[in-house]
KOLLO-589535 format. One line per 5 residues: number of its first residue (from 1); their letters; for each residue x, y, z of C-alpha. Coordinates in steps of 0.25 Angstrom, whole numbers, plus 5000, padded with zeros to 4 digits. Example, Ala and Ser with C-alpha at 12.3 -4.5 7.8 and 13.67 -1.06 7.14 Angstrom:
KOLLO-589535
1 = AS = 5049/4982/5031  5055/4996/5029 .
//
This chain:
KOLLO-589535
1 = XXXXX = 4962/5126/5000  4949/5118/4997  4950/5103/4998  4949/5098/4983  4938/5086/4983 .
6 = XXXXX = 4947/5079/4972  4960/5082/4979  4966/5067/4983  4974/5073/4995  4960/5079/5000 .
11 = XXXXX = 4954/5065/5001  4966/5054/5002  4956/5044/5009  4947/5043/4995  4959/5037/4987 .
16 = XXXXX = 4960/5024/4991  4975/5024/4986  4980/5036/4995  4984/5033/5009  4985/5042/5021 .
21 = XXXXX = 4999/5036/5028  4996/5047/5036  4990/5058/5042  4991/5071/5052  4981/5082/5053 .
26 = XXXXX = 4983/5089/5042  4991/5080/5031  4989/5065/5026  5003/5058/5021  4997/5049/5008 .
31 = XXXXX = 5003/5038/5000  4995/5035/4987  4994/5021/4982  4997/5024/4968  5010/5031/4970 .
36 = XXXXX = 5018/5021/4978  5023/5014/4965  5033/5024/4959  5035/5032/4973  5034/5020/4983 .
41 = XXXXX = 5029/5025/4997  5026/5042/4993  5017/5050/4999  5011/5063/5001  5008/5073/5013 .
46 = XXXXX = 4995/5079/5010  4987/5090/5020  4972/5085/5023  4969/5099/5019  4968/5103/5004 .
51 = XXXXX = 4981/5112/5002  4986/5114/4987  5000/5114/4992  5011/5114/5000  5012/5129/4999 .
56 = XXXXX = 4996/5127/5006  4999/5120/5018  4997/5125/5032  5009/5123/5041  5001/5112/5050 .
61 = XXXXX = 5000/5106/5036  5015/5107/5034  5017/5101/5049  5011/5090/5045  5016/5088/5033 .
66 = XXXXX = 5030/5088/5040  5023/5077/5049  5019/5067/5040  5030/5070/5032  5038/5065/5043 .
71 = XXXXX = 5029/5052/5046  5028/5046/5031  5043/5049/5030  5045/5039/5042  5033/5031/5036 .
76 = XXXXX = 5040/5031/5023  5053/5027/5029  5048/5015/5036  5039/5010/5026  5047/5012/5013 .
81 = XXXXX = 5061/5014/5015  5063/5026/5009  5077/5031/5006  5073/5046/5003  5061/5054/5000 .
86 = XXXXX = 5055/5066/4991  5048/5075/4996  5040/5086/4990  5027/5096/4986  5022/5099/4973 .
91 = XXXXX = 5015/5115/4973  5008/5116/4959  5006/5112/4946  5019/5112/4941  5026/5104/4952 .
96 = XXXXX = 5018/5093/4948  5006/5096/4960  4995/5088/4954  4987/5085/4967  4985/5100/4973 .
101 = XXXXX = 4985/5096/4987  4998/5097/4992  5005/5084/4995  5019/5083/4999  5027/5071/4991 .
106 = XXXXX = 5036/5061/5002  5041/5051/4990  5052/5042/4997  5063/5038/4989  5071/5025/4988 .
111 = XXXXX = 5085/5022/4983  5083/5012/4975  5073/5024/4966  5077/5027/4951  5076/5041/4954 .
116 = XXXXX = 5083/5039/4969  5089/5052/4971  5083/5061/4964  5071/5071/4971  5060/5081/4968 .
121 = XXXXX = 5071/5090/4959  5076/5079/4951  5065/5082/4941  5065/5097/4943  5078/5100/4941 .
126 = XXXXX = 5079/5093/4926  5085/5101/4914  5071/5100/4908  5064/5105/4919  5072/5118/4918 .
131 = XXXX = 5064/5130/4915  5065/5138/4903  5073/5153/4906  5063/5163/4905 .
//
């Protein structure tokens, strides 16, 4: 896929906010300024390459996703103290992909949390969020 000019991911040096912890050949592991409040030390792996998804990425893109993910785990470990982590990719629309470069979630997750304990399905697998029959 074609590189999007307005694509943040594309072009994480212009956002004086977004930091590159770091990097590999293919991928950038980023914390973003203005997310730490809520979701202290999150961050998100990102290919240099504009791909739409994580259903796009090559498999060096995957290796070194693995690899990155690997490093800020130990980073967020050392640094933060985390207790747990979410983890996760959103493919479309309607799993909340806003940003359509694909960026893989690493939320650390702390004990002392309102919501300690409870992951990516919490949300999902609410009454109201049932589908109606068809």
């Amino acid at each position: 896929m074609k590189e999007d000019t307005k694509c943040p991911f594309c072009h994480p040096h212009e956002d004086s906010d977004q930091n590159i912890i770091f990097e590999n050949a293919t991928c950038y592991f980023l914390q973003h300024n203005q997310q730490q409040d809520v979701l202290e030390g999150c961050g998100v792996i990102v290919p240099k390459k504009h791909q739409q998804d994580a259903f796009a990425l090559t498999k060096e893109e995957w290796n070194d996703t693995y690899e990155l993910l690997q490093k800020a785990k130990m980073y967020l470990d050392e640094r933060f103290g985390a207790d747990g982590y979410t983890l996760g990719w959103n493919a479309g629309k309607v799993s909340n992909q806003f940003i359509f470069h694909s960026h893989f979630h690493i939320i650390p997750r702390y004990n002392d949390e309102p919501l300690a304990g409870k992951g990516l399905r919490y949300w999902l697998k609410q009454p109201e969020n049932k589908r109606p029959n068809r």
